[in-house]
N, C-alpha and C positions, 0 to 999 in steps of 0.2 A: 565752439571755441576750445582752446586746448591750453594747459597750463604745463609750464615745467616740473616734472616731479622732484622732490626732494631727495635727495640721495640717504641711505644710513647705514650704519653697522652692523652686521650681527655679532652677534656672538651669541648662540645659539647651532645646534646642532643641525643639517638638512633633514628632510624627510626621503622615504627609499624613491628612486628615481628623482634626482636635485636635477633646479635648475641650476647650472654653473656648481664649481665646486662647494662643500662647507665649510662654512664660517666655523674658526675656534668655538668648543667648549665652553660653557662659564661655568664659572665658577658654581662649588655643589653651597645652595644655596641653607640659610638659615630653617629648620622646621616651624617656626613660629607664623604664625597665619599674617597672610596682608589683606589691608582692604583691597582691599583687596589690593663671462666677464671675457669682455675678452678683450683686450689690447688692441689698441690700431694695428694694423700689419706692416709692414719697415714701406720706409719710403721709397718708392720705383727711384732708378737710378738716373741722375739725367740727362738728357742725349748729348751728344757728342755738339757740339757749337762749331760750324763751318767758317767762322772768321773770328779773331780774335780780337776783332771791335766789333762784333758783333753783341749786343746788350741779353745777358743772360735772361733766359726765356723761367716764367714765374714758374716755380715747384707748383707740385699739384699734390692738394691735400691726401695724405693718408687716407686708404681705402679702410673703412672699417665693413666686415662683413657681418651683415645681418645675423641678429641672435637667433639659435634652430629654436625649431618649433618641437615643440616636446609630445611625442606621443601620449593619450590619455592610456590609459589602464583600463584592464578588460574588466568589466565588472567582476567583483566577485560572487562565491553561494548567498543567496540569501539563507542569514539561521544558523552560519558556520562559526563551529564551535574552533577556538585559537587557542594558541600561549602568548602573553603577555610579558615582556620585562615585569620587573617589579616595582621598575619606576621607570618615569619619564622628567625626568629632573633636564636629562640632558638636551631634550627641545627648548628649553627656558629663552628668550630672548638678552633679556637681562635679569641677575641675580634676583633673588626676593631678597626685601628688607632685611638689615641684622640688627643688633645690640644699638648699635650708634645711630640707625633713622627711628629705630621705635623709641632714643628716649627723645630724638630732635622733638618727635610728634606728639610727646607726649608734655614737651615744651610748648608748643607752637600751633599743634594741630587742632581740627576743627573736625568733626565727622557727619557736622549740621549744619544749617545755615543761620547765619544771626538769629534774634528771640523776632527783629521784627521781618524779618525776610518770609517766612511762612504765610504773609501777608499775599501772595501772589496766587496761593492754591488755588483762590475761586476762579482765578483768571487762566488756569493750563484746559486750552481746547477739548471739551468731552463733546462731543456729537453722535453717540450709536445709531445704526441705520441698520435697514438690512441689507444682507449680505448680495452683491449683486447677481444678477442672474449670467451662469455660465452655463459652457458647453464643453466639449471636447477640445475644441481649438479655442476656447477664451484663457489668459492668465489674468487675475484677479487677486489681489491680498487685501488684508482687513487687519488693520492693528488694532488685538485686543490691551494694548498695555506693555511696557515694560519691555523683552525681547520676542512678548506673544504676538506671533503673525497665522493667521490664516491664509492660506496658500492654496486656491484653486489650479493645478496647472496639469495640461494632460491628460482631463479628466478626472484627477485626484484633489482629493481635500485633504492639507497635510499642514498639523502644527508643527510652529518650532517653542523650543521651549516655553513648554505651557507652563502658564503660573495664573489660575483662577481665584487664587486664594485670597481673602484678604491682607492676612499676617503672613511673615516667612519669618524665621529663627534670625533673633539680634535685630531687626527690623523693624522700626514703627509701621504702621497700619496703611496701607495703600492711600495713594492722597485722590487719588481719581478710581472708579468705579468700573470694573471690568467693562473694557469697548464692548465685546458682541457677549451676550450672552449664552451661558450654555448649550440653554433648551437650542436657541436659534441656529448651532450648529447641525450643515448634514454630517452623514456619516464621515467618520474620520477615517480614513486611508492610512494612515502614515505621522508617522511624528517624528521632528529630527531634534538630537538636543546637541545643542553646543560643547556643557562643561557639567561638570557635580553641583555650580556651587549656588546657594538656596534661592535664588534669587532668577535662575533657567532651571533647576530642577528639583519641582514641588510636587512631593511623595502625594498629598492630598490631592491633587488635581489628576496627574493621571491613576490613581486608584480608578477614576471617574473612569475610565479607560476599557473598554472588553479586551480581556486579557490576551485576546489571538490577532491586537490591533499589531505590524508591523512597528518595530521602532528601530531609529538607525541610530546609534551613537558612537563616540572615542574608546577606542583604544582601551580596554580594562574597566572599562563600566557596566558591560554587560550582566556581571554579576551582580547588581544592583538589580537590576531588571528582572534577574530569574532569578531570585529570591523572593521575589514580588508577583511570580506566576505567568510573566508575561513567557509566551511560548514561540514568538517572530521577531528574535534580538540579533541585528545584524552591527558587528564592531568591527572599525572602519580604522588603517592608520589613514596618516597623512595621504594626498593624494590617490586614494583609495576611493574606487568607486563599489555601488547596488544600482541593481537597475529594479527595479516593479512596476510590471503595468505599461514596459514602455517610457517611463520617466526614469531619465539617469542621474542616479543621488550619490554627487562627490564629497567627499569631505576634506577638506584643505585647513591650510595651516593658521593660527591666528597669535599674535603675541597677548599670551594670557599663563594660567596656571591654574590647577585644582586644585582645592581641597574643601574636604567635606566633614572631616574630623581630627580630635587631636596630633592622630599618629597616620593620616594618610596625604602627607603633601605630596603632589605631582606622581602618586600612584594613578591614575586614569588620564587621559589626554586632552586634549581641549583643540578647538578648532571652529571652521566654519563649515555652512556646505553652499554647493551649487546645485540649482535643480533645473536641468535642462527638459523640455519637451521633444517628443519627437520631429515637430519642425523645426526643432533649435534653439527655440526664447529660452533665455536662462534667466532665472533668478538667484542673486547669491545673497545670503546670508550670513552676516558675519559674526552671530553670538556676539559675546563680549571679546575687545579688542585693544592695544593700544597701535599705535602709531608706529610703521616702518617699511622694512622692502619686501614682507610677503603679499603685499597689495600689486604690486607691480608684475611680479611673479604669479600670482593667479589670472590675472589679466591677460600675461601671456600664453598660458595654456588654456585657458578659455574667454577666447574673444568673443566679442560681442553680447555683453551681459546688456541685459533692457534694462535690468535693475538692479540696485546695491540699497541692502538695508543694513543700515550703518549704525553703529553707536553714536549719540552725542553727549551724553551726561556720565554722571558720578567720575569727574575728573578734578578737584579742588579737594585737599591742596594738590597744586602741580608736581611738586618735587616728589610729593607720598606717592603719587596715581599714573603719573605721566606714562611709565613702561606698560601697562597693562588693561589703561582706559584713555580712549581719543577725547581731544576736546575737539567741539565744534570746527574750529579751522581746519584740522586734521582729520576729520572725517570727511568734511569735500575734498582737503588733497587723496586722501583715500580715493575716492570716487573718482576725481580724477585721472591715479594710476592704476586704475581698474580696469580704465577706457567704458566705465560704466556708462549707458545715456541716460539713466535717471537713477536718483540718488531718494532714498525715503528714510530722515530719521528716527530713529527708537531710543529708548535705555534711557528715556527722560520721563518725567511728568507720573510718575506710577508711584516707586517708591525714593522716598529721601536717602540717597545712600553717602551721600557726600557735602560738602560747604557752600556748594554756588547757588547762589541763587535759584528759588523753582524756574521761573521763566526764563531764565541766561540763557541757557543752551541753545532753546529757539530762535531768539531775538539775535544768536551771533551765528549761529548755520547759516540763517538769512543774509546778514547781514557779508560770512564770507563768499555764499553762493555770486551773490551780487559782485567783488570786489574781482574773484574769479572769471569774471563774463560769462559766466553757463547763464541758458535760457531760465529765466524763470518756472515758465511750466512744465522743466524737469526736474525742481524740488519738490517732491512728493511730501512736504511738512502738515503732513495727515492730523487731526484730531483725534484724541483716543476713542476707537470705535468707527474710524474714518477707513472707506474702501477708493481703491481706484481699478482701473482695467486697462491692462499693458495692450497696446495697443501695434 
């Protein structure tokens, strides 16, 4: 079943090879930290009428021609060293908060959930298993928690933004218990990470890391990495692919933003990636996100995703969070303008980051999966620690 997408705005800047042309600029945003085309073509003219009681023959709809299909990009080195802006403010979707939302929220706002809503914890699905048995042609993921996925695909085991930790900085304590356990992972191949910000990328966890593990990330983050020893740091902009191994690792656009300290807002990139196999299964991942038209637009350059791991939490209040975190509804319409066929939520049940309720998120994914008419057992609403096998 197929649903109409939602149309939106940007105003954000394209990445290099756009689809269609770019959206305006926004505006250069506050430094202060947040929680976080083408026209029908003219009407054919119409034919000459051989009688003049003769009853005028019906116009025929404007031909609109198919949107092109956009070349992927050739991978690039693995390990290659760039130059970097010195910001990337101007991919912003929309402005970050100024003077006037931070003191609404500081009227108004919530960054928890009520005293008795923490009531729910015992009840967010934990089930750890082992990791299922793969091969070269199995794809297989395992939600460890929070944006952490285990990613069997192509023969590769590749995390995305690991976060094994209990604690992350400004954070209460994990409410749920790392899904798969360390020890229980094979050797890691590869790790992709989203963004800087504490919560996809936890210094403590990949320390865990052998330093010559491959890791792909944004735009200006690399140096984080190789401060840290790591010696296979491949940075990626927008629509920028790696290839390892045979698996083609894209990195694509996400409405988000970095920061990781006082004085570096929107210094490194933020985005998602796609990881295609060499028969073609793609799995995309979408870090942290909010709601808009780069959904639409990755869909069209790479068709046929088996999967979409999607945000659904820390989105309350609405008006603080809306640009930069999906709620539930808008993570199926995501999926939807993905043309994704299976959809698996994350970014709930780990850590408290925001007002709604623990269990919300779930109980309305479900709830808009259903209203959407998508099949059921293409919501992948895994337990933490829960695997499936793309099929």
């Amino acid at each position: 079943m197929t649903q109409q997408s939602r149309s939106t705005t940007s105003t954000g800047t394209d990445a290099p090879a756009p689809d269609g042309p770019p959206p305006s600029p926004a505006p250069a945003p506050s430094s202060s930290p947040s929680p976080s085309p083408n026209g029908p073509s003219p009407s054919p003219a119409p034919a000459a009428r051989s009688s003049l009681l003769e009853p005028p023959a019906p116009s025929a709809p404007p031909a609109v021609p198919p949107l092109p299909v956009v070349p992927l990009a050739e991978p690039r080195p693995l390990g290659e060293r760039r130059v970097w802006p010195r910001s990337f403010v101007d991919r912003l979707t929309a402005p970050l908060p100024g003077l006037r939302a931070f003191a609404r929220f500081a009227r108004e706002g919530a960054l928890r959930p009520r005293p008795e809503e923490p009531a729910g914890i015992p009840s967010v699905p934990f089930a750890p298993a082992p990791l299922p048995r793969v091969d070269a042609r199995t794809v297989a993921v395992s939600w460890a928690g929070q944006a952490s996925w285990v990613i069997r695909i192509g023969g590769l085991t590749v995390l995305t933004d690991p976060v094994w930790s209990r604690r992350i900085l400004g954070t209460p304590a994990r409410i749920t218990p790392v899904g798969v356990a360390w020890s229980a992972l094979p050797r890691v191949d590869a790790v992709v990470i989203s963004h800087n910000h504490y919560d996809h990328l936890d210094a403590p966890t990949l320390r865990r890391l052998p330093r010559h593990t491959p890791v792909f990330v944004p735009a200006g983050l690399g140096r984080w990495f190789r401060r840290r020893r790591f010696t296979r740091v491949t940075e990626l902009d927008w629509w920028e692919a790696a290839e390892l191994d045979g698996v083609r690792i894209d990195f694509v656009p996400a409405h988000h933003w970095s920061k990781r300290s006082l004085t570096d807002t929107c210094r490194t990139l933020w985005g998602g990636w796609v990881l295609t196999e060499p028969g073609g299964r793609r799995v995309y991942f979408a870090g942290d996100t909010g709601y808009g038209h780069w959904f639409e637009r990755i869909g069209r350059r790479y068709p046929g995703i088996g999967l979409a791991l999607l945000p659904i939490g820390a989105y309350d209040p609405r008006w603080w969070l809306r640009d930069v975190h999906c709620d539930p509804e808008e993570a199926v319409q995501a999926a939807v303008d993905l043309g994704a066929r299976r959809m698996a939520p994350m970014h709930w049940g780990t850590f408290v980051l925001s007002a709604e309720p623990v269990l919300e998120p779930l109980t309305r994914v479900r709830a808009a999966w259903e209203r959407a008419g998508l099949e059921r057992a293409d919501l992948w609403d895994l337990p933490v620690g829960g695997s499936r096998v793309l099929g």
